[in-house]
C-alpha positions in Angstrom: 4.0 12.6 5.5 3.7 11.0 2.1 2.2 7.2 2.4 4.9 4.7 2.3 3.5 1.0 2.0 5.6 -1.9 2.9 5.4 -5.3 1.7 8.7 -7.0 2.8 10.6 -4.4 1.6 9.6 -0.9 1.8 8.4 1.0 -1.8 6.6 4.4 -2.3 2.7 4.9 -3.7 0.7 7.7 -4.1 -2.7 6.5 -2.7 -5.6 7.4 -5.3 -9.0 5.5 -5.3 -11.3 6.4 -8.2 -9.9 9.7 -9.0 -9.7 10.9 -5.1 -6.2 11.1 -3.5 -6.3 10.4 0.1 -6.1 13.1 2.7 -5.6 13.2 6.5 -9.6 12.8 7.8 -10.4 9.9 6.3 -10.9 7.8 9.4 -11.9 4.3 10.4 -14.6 3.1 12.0 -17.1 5.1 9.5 -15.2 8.1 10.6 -17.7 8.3 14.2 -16.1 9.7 17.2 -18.7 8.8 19.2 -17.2 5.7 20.8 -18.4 4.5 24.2 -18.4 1.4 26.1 -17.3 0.0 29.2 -13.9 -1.9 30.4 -10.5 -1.6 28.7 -9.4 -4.5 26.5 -6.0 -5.9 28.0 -3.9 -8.6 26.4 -4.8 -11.7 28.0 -2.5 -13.4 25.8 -1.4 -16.9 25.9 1.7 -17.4 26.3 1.8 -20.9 24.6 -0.3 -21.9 22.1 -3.0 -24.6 22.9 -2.5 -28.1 22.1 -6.0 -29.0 21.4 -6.1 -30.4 17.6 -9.5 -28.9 15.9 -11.0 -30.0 12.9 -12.7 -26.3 12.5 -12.3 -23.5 14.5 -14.7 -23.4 17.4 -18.2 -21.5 17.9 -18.6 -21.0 14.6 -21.5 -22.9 12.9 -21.7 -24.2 9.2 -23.4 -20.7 7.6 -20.2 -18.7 8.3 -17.6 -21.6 8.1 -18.6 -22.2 4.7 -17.5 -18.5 3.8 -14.1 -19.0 4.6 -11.9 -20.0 1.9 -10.4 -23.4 1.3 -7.2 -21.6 1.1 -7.3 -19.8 4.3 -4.8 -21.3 7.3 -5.3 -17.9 9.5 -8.3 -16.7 11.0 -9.0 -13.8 13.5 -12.5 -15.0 15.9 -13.9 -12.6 17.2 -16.8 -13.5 19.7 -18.5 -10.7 20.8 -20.3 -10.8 24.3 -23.8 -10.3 23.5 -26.0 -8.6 20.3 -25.8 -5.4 22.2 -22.4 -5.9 24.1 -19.3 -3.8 23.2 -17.2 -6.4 24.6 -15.7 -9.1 22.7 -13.2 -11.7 22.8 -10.0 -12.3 19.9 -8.4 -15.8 19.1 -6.2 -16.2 16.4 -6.0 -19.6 14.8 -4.1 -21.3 12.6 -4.0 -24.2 10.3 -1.3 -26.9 10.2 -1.9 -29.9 7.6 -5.4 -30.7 8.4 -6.3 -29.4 12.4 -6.4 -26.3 13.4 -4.5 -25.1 16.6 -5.1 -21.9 19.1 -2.4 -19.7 19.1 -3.5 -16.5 21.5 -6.3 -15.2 22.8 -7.2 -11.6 24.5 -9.9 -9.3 25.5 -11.2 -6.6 22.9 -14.0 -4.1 22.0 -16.5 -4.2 18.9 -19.1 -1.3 17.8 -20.4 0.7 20.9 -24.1 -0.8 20.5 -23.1 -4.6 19.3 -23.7 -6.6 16.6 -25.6 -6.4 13.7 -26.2 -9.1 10.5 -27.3 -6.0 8.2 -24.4 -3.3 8.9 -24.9 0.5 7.6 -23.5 3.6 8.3 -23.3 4.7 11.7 -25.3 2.3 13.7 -22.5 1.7 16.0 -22.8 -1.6 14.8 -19.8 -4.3 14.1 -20.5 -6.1 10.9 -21.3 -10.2 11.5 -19.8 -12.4 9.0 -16.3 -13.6 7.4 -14.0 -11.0 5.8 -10.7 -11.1 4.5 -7.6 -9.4 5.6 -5.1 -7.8 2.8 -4.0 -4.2 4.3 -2.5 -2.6 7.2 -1.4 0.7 7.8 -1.2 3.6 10.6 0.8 6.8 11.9 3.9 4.9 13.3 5.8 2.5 11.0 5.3 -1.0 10.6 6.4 -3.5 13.0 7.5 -5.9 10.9 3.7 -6.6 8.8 3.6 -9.3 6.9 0.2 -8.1 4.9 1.2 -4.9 2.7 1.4 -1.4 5.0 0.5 2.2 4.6 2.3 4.6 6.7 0.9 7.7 6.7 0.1 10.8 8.7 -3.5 10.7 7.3 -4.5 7.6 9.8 -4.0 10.1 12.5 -7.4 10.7 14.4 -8.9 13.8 15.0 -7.8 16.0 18.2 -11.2 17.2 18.3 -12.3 14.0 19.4 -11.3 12.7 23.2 -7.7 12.8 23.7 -8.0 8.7 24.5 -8.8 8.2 21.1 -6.2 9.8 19.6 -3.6 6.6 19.5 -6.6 4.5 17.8 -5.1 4.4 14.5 -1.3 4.5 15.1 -1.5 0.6 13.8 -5.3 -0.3 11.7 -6.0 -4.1 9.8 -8.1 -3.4 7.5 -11.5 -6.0 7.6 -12.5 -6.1 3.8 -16.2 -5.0 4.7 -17.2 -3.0 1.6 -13.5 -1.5 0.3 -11.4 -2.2 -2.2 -8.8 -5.3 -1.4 -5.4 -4.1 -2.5 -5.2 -0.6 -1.5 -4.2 1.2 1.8 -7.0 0.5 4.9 -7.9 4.5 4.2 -9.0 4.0 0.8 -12.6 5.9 0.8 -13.6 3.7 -2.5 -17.0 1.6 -0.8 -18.1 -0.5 -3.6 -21.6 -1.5 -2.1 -22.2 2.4 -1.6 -21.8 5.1 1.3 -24.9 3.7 3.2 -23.5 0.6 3.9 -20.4 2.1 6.1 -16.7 1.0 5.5 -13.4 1.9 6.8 -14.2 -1.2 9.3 -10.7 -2.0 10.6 -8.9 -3.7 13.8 -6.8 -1.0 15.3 -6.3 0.1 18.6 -8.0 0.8 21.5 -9.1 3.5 23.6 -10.7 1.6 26.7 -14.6 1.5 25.3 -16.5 0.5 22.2 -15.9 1.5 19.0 -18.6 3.1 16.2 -18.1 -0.2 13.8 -14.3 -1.7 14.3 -12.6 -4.0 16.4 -10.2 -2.7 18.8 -7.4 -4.4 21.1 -4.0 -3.3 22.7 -1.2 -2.2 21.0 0.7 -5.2 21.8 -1.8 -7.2 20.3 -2.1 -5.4 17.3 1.3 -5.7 17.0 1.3 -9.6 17.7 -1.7 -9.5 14.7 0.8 -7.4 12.5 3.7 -9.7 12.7 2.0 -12.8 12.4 -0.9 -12.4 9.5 1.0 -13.6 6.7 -0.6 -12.7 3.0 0.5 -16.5 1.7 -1.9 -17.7 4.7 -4.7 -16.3 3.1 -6.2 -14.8 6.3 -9.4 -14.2 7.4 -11.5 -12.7 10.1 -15.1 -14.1 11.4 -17.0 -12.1 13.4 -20.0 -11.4 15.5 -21.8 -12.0 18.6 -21.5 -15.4 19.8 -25.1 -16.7 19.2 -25.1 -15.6 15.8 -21.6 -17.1 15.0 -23.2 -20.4 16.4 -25.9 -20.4 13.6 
């Protein structure tokens, strides 16, 4: 299937990062199949959005608030359990004049064996920090993405890994953790070099942790899809809660 990206409308691209088309294989997560974990993430989602009027968005302490943009009026939490917990926690908040307001909130997975502040390839780690969010893509077709989207065939996960981990990538985000902004999430460009991992996405997920991403049910990633909106400037912040406290 030839990529087709979307951005409103739908228009054609032949996907090529520094002289290297992309092929089905390239994989998120670091391309690991080795995901374990415990608990299934379900969408605990609210079904209104809290009323509570924030001034910043909460658990998140000044080092990593003052790496998200001005601009920004969309971000993705992400509040992992413990340093060495797969389990995590997503809230999506957004921005209206000068307060920020909880839209929904649901379980999730991060890398198999935690969290880590100094990411490389695969530790089973999730990356901590603030990252932007520009692409989307996967096997089926878009949803109705706001942020540019990549259909292709080439998202499709191995079948040599677990059958439950087949559906992982039929919708991804990519989290811009060491790519290249402005290409599709499979793009195996890493500017900061092969040892410090990439192809870090949200996508879905398969009941356990992940080797790097952050994964959540298909309605969710489908709620994410519809609502991340490239004139919001979104972000994600990430990490084990005691670190996103510092």
């Amino acid at each position: 299937m030839e990529p087709m990206r979307t951005s409103g409308a739908m228009r054609a691209i032949t996907a090529m990062a520094g002289g290297v088309l992309i092929t089905a294989g390239v994989t998120g997560c670091g391309g690991g199949s080795s995901h374990q974990g415990k608990g299934a993430a379900h969408a605990h989602t609210d079904a209104k959005p809290r009323e509570t009027a924030l001034k910043r968005v909460p658990g998140v302490g000044d080092r990593l608030w003052r790496q998200v943009p001005p601009t920004t009026r969309q971000v993705v939490a992400v509040y992992g359990d413990g340093k060495d917990s797969a389990d995590s926690t997503v809230a999506l908040y957004e921005k209206t004049g000068q307060v920020w307001k909880q839209e929904r909130t649901w379980s999730a997975h991060n890398g198999r064996k935690g969290w880590t502040t100094d990411h490389h390839e695969d530790d089973k780690r999730s990356p901590v920090g603030v990252f932007t969010l520009s692409d989307a893509g996967g096997v089926l077709a878009s949803p109705g993405a706001k942020l540019p989207y990549t259909r292709s065939a080439a998202f499709q996960a191995p079948h040599y890994w677990k059958k439950t981990y087949w559906n992982d990538f039929d919708y991804v985000i990519a989290i811009d953790y060491n790519r290249v902004k402005g290409t599709p999430p499979n793009d195996p460009t890493r500017p900061g070099g092969q040892s410090k991992g990439g192809n870090i996405w949200l996508h879905m997920d398969h009941g356990s942790g992940t080797s790097a991403c952050v994964s959540q049910s298909k309605a969710d990633m489908e709620y994410l899809l519809r609502t991340l909106d490239p004139a919001q400037h979104p972000v994600v912040v990430m990490g084990d809660r005691a670190d996103l406290k510092v």
